[in-house]
N, CA, C and O of each residue as an XYZ file, in Angstrom:
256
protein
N       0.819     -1.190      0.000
C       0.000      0.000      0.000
C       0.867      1.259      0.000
O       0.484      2.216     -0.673
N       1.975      1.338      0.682
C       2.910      2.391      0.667
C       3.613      2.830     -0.423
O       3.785      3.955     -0.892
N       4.043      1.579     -0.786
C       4.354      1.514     -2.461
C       3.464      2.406     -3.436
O       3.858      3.306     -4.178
N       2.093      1.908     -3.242
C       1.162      2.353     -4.305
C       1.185      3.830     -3.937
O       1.231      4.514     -4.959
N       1.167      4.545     -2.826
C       0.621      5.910     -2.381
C       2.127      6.391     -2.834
O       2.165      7.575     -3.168
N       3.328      5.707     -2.901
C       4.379      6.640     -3.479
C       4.229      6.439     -5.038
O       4.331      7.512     -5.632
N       4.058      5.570     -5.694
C       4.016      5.512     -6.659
C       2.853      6.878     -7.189
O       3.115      7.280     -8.323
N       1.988      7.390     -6.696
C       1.088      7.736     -7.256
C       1.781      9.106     -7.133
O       1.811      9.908     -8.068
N       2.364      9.340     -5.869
C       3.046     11.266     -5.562
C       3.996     10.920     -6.807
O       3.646     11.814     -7.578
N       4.730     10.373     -7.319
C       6.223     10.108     -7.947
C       5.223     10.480     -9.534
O       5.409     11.303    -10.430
N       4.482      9.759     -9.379
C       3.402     10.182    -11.257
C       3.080     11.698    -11.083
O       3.487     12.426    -11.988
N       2.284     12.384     -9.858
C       1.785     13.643    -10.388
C       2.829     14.322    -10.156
O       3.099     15.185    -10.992
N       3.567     14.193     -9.198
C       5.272     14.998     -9.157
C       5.640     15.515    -11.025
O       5.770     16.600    -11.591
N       5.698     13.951    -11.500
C       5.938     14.127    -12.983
C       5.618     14.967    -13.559
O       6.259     15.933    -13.973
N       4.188     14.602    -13.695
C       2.965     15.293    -14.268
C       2.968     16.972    -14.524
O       2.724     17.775    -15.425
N       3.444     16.947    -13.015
C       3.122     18.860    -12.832
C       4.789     19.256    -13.434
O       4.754     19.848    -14.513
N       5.762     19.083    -13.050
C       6.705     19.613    -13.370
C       7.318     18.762    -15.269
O       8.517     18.589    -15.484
N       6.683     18.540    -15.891
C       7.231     17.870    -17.201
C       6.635     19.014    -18.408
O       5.435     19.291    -18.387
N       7.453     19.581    -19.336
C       7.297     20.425    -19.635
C       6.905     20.063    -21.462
O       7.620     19.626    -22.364
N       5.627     20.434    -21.434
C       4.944     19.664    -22.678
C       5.637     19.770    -23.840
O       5.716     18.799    -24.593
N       6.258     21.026    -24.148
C       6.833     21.663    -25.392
C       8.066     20.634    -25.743
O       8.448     20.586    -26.912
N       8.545     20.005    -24.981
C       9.561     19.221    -25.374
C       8.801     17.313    -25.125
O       9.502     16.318    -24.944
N       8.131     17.320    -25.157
C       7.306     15.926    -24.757
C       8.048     14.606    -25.374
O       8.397     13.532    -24.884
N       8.142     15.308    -26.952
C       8.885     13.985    -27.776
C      10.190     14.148    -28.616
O      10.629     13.350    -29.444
N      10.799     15.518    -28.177
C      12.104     15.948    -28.209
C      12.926     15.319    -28.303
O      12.571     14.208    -27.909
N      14.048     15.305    -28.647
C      14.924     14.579    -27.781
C      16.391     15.440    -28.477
O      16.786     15.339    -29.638
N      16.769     15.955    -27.795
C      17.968     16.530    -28.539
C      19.258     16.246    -28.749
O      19.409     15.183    -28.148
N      20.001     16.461    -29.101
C      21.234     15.730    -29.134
C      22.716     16.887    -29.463
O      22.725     17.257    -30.637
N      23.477     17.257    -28.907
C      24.212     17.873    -29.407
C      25.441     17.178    -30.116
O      25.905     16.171    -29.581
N      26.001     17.660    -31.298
C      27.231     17.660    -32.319
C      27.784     18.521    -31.902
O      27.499     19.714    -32.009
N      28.828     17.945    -31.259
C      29.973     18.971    -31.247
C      31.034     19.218    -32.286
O      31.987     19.993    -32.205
N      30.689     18.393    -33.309
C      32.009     18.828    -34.905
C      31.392     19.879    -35.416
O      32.155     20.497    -36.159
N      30.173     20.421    -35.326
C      28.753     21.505    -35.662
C      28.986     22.739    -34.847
O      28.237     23.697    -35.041
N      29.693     22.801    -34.189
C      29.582     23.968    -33.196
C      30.254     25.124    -33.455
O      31.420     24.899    -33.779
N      29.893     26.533    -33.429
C      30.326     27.744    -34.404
C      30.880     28.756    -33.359
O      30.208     28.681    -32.330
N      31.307     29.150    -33.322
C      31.995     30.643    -32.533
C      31.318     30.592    -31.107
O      30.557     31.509    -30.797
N      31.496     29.837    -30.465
C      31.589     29.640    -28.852
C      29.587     29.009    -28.834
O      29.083     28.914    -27.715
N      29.105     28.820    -29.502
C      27.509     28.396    -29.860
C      27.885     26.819    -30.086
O      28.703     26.152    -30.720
N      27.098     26.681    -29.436
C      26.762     24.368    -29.876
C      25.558     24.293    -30.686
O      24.613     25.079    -30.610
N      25.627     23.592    -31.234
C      25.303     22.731    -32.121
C      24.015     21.591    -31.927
O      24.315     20.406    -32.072
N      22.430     21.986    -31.566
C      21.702     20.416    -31.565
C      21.030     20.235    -32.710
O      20.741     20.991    -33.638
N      20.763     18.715    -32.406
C      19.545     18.157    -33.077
C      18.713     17.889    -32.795
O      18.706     17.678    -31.582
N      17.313     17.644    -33.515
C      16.398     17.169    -32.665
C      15.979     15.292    -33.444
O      15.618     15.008    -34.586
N      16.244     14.346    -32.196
C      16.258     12.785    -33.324
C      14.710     12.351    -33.684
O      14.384     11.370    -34.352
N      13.789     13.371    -33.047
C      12.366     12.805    -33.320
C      11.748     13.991    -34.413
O      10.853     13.693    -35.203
N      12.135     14.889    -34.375
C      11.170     15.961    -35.520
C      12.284     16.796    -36.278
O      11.989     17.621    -37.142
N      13.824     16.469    -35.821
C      14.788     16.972    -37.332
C      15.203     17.986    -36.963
O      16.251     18.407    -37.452
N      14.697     18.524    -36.234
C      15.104     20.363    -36.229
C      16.133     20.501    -35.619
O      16.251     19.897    -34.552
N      17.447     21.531    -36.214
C      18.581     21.852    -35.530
C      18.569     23.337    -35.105
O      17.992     24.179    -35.793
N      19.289     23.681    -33.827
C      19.477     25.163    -33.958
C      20.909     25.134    -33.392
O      21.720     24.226    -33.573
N      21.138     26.461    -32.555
C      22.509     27.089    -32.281
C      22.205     27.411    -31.125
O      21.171     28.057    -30.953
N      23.113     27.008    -29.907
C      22.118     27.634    -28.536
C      23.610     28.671    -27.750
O      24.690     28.881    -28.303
N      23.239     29.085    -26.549
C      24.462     29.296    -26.007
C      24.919     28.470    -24.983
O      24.899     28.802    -23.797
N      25.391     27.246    -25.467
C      25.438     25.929    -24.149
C      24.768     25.413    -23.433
O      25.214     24.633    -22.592
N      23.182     25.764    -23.583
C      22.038     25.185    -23.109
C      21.430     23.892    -24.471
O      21.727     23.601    -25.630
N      20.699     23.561    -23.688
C      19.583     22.783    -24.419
C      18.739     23.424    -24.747
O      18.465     24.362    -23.999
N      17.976     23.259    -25.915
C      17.110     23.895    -26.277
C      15.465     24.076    -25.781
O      15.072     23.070    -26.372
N      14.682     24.414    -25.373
C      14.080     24.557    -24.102
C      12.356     23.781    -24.801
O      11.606     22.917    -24.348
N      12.327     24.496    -25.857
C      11.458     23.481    -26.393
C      11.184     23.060    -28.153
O      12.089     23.459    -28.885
N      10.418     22.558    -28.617
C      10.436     21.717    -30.193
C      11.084     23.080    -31.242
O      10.974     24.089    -30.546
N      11.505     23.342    -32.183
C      11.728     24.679    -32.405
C      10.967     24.071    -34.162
O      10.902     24.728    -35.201
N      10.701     23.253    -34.019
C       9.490     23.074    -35.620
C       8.415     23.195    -35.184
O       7.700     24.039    -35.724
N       7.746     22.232    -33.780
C       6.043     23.032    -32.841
C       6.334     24.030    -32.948
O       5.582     24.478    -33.814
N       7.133     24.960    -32.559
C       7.180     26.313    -32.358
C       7.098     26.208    -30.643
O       7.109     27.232    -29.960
């Protein structure tokens, strides 16, 4: 039973803090791609690349 009542905080925990815009994202950085102090991602589920400043990209940049 304890199990189940954590299991259930550990799902809406998820839930509330998971940030939709990136849902099926998945990014990937190239670093042979990387331009004047800017990196380089990809995205392996919808294609899209951009240029960030050492972050990840925060969300889909083809969704918009």
């Amino acid at each position: 039973m304890v199990y189940l009542i954590g299991l259930v905080i550990v799902v809406g925990y998820v839930m509330l803090t998971h940030d939709p815009a990136t849902r099926l994202c998945r990014w990937r950085r190239d670093r042979s791609r990387n331009a004047g102090g800017q990196e380089f991602w990809t995205c392996d589920y919808c294609g899209g690349s951009c240029l960030t400043d050492g972050v990840r990209p925060k969300g889909c940049v083809r969704r918009g």
